[in-house]
C-alpha positions in Angstrom: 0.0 0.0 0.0 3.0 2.6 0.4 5.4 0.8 -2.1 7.7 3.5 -3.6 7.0 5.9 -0.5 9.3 7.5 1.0 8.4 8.4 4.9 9.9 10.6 7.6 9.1 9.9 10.5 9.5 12.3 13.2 9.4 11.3 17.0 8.5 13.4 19.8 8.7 12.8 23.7 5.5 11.3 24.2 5.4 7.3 26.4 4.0 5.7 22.6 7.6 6.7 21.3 8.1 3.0 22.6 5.6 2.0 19.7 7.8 3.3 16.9 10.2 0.7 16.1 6.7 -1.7 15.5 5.5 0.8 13.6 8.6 1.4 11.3 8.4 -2.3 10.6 5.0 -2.2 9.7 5.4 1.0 7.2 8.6 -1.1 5.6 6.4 -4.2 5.4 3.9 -1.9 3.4 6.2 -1.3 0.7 7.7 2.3 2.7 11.3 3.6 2.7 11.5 5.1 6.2 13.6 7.9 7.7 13.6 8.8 11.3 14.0 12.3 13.1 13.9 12.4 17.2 13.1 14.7 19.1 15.8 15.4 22.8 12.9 14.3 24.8 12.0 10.7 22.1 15.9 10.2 22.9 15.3 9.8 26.9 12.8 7.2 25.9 13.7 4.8 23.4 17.1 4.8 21.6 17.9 6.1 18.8 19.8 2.4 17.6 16.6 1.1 18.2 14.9 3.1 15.4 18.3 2.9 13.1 18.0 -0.8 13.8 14.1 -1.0 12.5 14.7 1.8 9.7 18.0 0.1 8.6 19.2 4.0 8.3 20.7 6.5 10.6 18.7 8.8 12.9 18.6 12.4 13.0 19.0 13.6 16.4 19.9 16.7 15.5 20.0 19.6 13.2 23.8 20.5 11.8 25.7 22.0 8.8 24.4 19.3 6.8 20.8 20.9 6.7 19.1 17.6 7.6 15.6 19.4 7.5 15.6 20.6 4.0 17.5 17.7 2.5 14.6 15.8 3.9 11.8 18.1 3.5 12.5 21.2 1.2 12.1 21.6 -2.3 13.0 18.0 -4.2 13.8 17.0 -0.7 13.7 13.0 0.0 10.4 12.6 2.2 7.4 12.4 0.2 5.2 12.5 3.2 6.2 13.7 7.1 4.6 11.2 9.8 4.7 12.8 13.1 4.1 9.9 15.3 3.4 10.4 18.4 2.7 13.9 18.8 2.9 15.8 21.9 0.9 18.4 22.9 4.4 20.3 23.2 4.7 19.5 19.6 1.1 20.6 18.3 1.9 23.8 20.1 5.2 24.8 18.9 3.8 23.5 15.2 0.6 26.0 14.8 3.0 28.6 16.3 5.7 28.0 13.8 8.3 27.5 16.5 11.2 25.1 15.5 13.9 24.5 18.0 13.8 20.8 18.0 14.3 18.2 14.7 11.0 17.1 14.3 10.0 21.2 14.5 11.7 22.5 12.2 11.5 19.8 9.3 7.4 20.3 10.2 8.5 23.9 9.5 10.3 23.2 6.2 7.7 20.3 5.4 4.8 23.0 5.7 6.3 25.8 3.9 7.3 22.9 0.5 3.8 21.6 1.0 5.1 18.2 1.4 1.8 16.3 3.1 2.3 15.8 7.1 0.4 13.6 9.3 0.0 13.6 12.6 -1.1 11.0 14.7 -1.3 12.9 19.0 -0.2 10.9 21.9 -1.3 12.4 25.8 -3.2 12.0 28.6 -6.6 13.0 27.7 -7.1 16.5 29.9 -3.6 17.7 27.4 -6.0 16.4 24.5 -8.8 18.6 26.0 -7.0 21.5 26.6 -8.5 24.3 24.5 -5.5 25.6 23.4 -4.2 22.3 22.1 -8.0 22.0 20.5 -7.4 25.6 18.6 -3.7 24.5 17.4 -5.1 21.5 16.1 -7.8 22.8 14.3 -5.5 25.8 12.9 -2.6 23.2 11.7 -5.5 21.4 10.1 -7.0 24.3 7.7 -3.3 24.5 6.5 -3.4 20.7 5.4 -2.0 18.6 7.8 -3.7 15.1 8.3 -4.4 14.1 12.1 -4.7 10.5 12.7 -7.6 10.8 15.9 -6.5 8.8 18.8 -8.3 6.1 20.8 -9.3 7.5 24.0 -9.3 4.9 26.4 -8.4 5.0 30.0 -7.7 8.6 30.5 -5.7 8.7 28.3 -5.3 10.0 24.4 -3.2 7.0 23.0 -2.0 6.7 19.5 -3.8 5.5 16.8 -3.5 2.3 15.9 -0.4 1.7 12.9 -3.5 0.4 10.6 -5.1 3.9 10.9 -1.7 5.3 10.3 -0.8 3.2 7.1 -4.2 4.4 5.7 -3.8 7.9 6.3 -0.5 8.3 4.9 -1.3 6.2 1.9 -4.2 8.6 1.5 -2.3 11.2 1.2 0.5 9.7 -1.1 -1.6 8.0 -3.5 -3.9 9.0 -6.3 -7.8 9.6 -5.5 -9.4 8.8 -8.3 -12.9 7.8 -6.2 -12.5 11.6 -4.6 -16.0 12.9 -3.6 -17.2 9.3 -4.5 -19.6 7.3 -2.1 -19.1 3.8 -2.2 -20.5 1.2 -0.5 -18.9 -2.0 0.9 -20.3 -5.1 2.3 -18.3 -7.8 4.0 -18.1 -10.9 5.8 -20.7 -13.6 6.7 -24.3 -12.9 7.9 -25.8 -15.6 10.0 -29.1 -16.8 10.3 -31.1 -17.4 13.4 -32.5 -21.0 14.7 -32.9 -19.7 17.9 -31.7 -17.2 20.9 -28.2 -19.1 21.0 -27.6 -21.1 17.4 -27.1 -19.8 14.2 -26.2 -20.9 10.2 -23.0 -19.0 8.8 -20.4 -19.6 6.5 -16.2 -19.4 7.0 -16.2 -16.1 5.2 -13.9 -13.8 7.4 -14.3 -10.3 5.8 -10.9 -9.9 4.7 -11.3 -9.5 1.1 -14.2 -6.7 1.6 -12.4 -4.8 4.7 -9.4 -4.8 1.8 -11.6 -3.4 -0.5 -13.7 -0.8 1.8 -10.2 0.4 2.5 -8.9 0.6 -0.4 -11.7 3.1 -1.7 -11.0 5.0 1.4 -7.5 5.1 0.2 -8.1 5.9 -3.3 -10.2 8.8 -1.7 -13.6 7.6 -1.3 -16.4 8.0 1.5 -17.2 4.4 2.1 -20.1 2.9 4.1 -18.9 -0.6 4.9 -21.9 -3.4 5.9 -20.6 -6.2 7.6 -21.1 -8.7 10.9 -17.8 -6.9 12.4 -16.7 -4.2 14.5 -16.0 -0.4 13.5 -13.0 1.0 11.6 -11.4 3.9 11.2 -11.8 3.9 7.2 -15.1 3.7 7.1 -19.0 4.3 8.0 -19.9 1.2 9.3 -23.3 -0.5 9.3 -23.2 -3.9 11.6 -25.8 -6.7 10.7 -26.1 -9.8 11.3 -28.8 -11.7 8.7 -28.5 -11.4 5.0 -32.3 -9.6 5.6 -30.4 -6.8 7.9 -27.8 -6.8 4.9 -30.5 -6.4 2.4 -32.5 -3.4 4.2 -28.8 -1.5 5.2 -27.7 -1.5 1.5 -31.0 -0.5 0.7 -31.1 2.7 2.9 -27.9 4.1 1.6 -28.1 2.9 -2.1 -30.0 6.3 -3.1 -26.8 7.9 -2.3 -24.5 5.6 -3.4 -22.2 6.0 -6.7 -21.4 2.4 -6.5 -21.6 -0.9 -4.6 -19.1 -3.7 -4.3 -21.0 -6.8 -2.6 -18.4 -8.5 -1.5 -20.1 -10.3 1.6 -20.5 -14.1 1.7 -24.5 -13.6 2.2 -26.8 -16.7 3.4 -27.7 -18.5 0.5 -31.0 -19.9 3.2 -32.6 -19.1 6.3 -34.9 -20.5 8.7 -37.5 -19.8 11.2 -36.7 -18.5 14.6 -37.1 -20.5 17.7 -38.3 -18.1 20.6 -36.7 -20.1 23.1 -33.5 -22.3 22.7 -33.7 -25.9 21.5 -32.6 -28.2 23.9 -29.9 -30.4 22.8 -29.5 -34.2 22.6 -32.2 -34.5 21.0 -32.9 -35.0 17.1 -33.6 -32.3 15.0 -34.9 -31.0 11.5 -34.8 -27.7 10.1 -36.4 -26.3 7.3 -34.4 -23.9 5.1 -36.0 -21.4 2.3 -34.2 -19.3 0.3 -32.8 -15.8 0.9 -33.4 -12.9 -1.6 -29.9 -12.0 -4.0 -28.6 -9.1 -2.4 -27.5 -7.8 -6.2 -30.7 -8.7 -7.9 -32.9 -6.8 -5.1 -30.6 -3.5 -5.4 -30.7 -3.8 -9.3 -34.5 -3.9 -9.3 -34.8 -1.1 -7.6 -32.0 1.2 -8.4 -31.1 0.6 -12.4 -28.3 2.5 -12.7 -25.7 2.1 -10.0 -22.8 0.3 -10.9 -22.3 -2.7 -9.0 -19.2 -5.5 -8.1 -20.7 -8.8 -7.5 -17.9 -11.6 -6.2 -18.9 -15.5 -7.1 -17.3 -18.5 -5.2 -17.1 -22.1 -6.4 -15.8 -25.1 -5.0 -14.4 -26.8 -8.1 -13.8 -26.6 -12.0 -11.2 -25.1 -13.8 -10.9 -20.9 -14.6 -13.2 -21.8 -17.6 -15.9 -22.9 -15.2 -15.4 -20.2 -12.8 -15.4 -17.8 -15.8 -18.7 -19.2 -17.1 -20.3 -19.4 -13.5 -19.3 -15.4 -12.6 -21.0 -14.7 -16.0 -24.5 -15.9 -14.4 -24.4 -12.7 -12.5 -22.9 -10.3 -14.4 -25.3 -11.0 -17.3 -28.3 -11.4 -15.0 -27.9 -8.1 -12.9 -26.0 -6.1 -15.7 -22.4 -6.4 -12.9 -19.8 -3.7 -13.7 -17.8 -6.8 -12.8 -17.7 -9.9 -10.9 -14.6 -11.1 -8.7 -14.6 -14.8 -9.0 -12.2 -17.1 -7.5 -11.9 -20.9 -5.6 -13.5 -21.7 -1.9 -9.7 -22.4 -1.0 -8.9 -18.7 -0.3 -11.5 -18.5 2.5 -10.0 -17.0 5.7 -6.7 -16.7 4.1 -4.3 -13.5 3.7 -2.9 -14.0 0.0 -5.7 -14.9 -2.5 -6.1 -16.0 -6.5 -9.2 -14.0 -8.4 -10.4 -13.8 -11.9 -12.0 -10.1 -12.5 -14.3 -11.1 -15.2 -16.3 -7.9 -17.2 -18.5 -8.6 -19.8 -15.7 -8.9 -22.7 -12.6 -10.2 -20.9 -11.0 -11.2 -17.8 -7.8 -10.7 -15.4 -6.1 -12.8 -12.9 -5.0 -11.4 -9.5 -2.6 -13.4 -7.8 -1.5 -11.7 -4.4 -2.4 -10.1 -1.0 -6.3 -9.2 -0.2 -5.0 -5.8 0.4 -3.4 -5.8 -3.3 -6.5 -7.4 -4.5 -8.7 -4.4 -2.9 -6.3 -1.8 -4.6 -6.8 -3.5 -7.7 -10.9 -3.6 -7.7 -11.0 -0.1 -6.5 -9.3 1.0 -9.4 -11.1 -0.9 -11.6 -14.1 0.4 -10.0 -12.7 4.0 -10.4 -12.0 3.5 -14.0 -15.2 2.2 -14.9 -17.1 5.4 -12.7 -15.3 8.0 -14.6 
C-alpha cells in the first residue's frame, strides 16, 4: 500500500515513542522507505539504535551543517510524506505557532512551507487532548493541510492511533484519488441466520477481502459505508448486521446515495425460522431452510443504474468454469464486474481471483490488500 513511498518519521517525547520501532516495521512491510527524526525528549525514551536498527538507516537527532531538514523536507527533498508519530501536545503547540527549535520542528516547519503532506497522529493524557488551546492548534494546523490520525481514547488517556489507521492515512495522502468525492458502498463478511436465541447458520467467510476493498476506496479517496457482521474501523461508516435480511434493508437505505456498490459479503444462501426459546440439545432435530433474496438482484431492481461489483465462489472446476459461473451474475444483474475465485482462499491473507467484465477477464494473484487496490481502481475506472 505505500510501495515507492518514501516516509519521515518524526518522533516526539511522548510514552507511545516505545511503539515506533513496531511501527517502522509495519510501514517497511507496506512497501515504505522510512527515515527517522527524534526529538531530545524521544531520545530519553527509546534509543535512537533502536529506530536505526528498524529503519535500517541512521537517525537524526539533530540539526547541523548538513541541513538535515531541508534535505529531507525542502524543495525535491527525500520525504514524500512527514509522519509525526506520536505527537505531543508540546509539539502541536510549537507546530501552529511555527516555532522550531527541535528536529521534528523545524522539518514540520520546512515540510509545511514545500507543502510536502504531514500527518499527525497525538499521543497524551486525555485532559492535554482537552485543553482548548491544544484543541485551537489543532484545528489551525489542520485548515493548512495537515492530516491528524484521531487517537483512541481509552483510560484517561489519548493514546496513538493504531499503525493500521496510520498506514491508511499516509497512503491517503500519497496516493492517487481517483474515487474523490465518491460514495461507495462496501459489504463484507458472513451474515448468519437465526434457529434460535443461542444457534445460528454461517459460512467461513472472514471479511478480509471486503475490509481490503472498503479500504482501499477510502485510500483511493472515497467515503465508504462498509456493511458487515464486524466491529467499527477507522476507514469507514460502518453498518453492523447480522442476517443477509439486515444486509439487504442497510444497503437498501444508503443505495439512493451511493455511486457504486461492491457486494463483497459471503450472504446466506437460506434461512430458517426463529425458535423463541433455545432448542434443547441431545435430542434429534430437523430444520427447514427457504431461500434468501440475492442481495444484487434486489438493489438492481430497484435502483437501475448504479454500478455494482458482485464476487462468485465455487468449489471446483477449472478458470473456464469459474469464468462461465461469474458470467451468471454479471449477465443477469448487468455487474460492472464480478470477482470470482476458488473456496480455497476462505479465511486466508494471500488470494487467487479472476476479474471477469462482460468482454474479458484478469487474474490477480496476491495479497487481499493488493487485490482491494486493484478492484477499487477498476471500480474508479469504470465510474469515470
Amino acid at each position: 500500500m505505500l510501495e515507492g513511498v518514501n516516509v519521515a518519521l518524526c518522533v516526539t517525547g511522548s510514552i507511545a515513542a516505545v511503539r515506533t520501532v513496531e511501527l517502522a516495521h509495519e510501514l517497511r512491510r507496506c512497501g515504505a522507505t522510512v527515515r527517522t527524526v527524534m526529538t531530545e525528549s524521544a531520545q530519553r525514551i527509546i534509543h535512537p539504535w533502536a529506530l536505526e536498527f528498524a529503519t535500517d538507516r541512521p537517525v537524526v537527532t539533530e540539526i547541523t551543517g548538513s541541513v538535515e531538514h531541508v534535505e529531507l523536507c525542502g524543495h525535491d527533498g527525500w520525504a514524500d510524506v512527514v509522519l509525526i508519530a506520536p505527537t505531543t501536545a508540546n509539539t502541536i503547540g510549537k507546530i501552529a505557532a511555527a516555532i522550531d527549535d527541535t528536529p521534528v520542528t523545524t522539518c514540520a516547519t520546512t515540510a509545511l512551507g514545500t507543502d510536502v503532506p504531514i500527518v499527525v497522529a497525538p499521543a497524551m493524557h486525555e485532559p492535554m487532548y482537552d485543553h482548548p488551546g491544544v484543541l485551537e492548534a489543532i484545528e489551525r494546523i489542520e485548515s493548512w493541510g495537515v492530516t491528524f490520525v484521531d487517537p483512541r481514547v481509552e483510560e484517561g488517556k489519548a493514546k496513538i492511533a493504531s499503525d493500521d489507521s496510520i498506514v491508511l492515512s499516509l497512503a491517503q495522502q500519497t496516493g492517487s484519488d481517483p474515487l474523490a468525492d465518491k460514495h461507495i458502498v462496501v459489504t463484507s463478511g458472513a451474515t448468519a441466520e437465526r434457529i434460535d436465541p443461542v444457534r445460528t447458520i454461517t459460512n467461513r467467510a472472514s471479511g478480509r477481502t471486503g475490509r481490503a476493498v472498503a479500504r482501499a476506496c477510502y485510500v483511493r479517496g472515497g467515503n465508504v459505508t462498509l456493511v458487515h457482521d464486524g466491529t467499527d474501523v477507522s476507514y469507514a461508516t460502518v453498518e453492523q448486521v447480522e442476517s443477509a435480511r439486515e444486509m439487504i434493508d442497510a444497503v437498501e437505505r444508503h443505495a439512493p446515495m451511493a455511486d457504486a456498490l461492491v457486494s463483497a459479503a459471503a450472504i446466506s444462501d437460506y434461512t430458517t425460522e426463529t425458535r423463541s426459546e433455545k432448542v434443547r440439545s441431545g435430542q434429534q432435530l430437523s430444520i427447514d431452510l427457504k431461500p434468501t433474496p440475492k442481495l444484487i438482484d434486489t438493489i438492481r431492481d430497484t435502483h437501475p443504474n448504479l454500478p455494482i461489483v458482485g464476487f462468485k465462489l465455487e468449489s471446483d472446476g477449472d478458470d473456464d468454469d469459474l469464468i462461465e459461473a461469474a458470467r451468471g451474475p454479471l449477465d443477469r444483474a448487468d455487474l460492472s464486474f464480478v470477482v470470482a475465485n476458488d473456496t480455497n482462499v476462505l479465511g486466508e491473507r494471500q488470494t487467487r481471483a479472476l476479474l471477469v467484465g462482460p468482454n474479458d477477464h484478469t487474474e490477480y494473484v496476491g495479497s487481499k490488500t493488493g487485490l482491494g487496490l486493484t478492484i477499487a481502481d477498476q471500480l474508479a475506472t469504470q465510474l469515470r
